[in-house]
N, C-alpha and C positions, 0 to 999 in steps of 0.2 A: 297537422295538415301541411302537404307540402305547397310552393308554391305552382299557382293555377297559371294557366297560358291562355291570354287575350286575345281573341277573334272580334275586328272590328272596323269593317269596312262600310263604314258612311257613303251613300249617295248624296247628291245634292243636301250635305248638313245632318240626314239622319240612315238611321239603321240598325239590325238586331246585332247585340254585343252578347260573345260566347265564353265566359269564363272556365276549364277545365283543369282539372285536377287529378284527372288518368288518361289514359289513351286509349283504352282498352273497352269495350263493351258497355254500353250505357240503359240500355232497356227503355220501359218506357218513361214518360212524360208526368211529372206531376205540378197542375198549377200551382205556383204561389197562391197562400191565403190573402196575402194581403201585396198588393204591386202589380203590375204587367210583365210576366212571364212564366218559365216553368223551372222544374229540376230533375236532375235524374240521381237516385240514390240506389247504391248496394244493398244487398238482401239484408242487409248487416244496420242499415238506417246511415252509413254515412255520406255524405254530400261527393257527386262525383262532378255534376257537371251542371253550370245552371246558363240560361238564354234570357235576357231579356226583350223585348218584344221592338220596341222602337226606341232609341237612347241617339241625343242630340248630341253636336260638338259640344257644348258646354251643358251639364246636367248633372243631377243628381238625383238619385235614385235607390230603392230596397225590394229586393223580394224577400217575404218573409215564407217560410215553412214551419211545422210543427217542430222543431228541434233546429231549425239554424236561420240565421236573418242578413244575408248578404246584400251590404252598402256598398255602393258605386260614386263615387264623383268622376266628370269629365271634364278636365279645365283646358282649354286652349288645345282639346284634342288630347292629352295625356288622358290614360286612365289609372284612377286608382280603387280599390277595393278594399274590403274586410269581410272577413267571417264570422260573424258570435253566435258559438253554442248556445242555445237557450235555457237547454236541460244544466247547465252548471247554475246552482241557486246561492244568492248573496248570504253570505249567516251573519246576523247580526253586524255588531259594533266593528267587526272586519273587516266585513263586506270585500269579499275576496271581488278579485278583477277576474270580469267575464272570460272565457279564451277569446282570445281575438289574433290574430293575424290580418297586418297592412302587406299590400305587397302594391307598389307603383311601376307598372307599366311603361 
């Protein structure tokens, strides 16, 4: 996944924060199962674009979806992020590491 482009313009301390990962055509909306916000995914099931709903100068935060779980913190107004694939499973005594991508803002 390459890296996404931060939209996030606070009124008075809050406001919705737009993470993006194409620029190109988004379709529709689907809520997080679990967090305050939605996402927009390709016919394909991969993550294009996701909104969080209200995000404070300092916070933290997850939207989760059926196949991807994107973590937010905001510290002193930086943002930072990660993505983990859900659908990658740990085996055993391995325990392979989730994919994840940080990217700071």
């Amino acid at each position: 996944m390459r890296k996404g482009k931060v939209f996030f313009h606070p009124i008075e301390g809050s406001g919705s924060l737009t993470i993006s990962w194409t620029s190109g055509p988004k379709g529709d909306a689907v809520e997080a199962k679990k967090g305050a916000g939605v996402g927009f995914f390709s016919d394909s099931g991969e993550l294009l674009c996701v909104i969080f709903d209200e995000v404070l100068l300092e916070d933290q935060q997850f939207l989760e979806f059926d196949r991807y779980r994107v973590e937010l913190l905001v510290k002193n107004g930086k943002v930072t992020h990660s993505v983990i694939d859900l659908k990658i499973k740990l085996s055993g005594r391995s325990k392979r590491k989730r994919a994840r991508s940080l990217h700071k803002c």
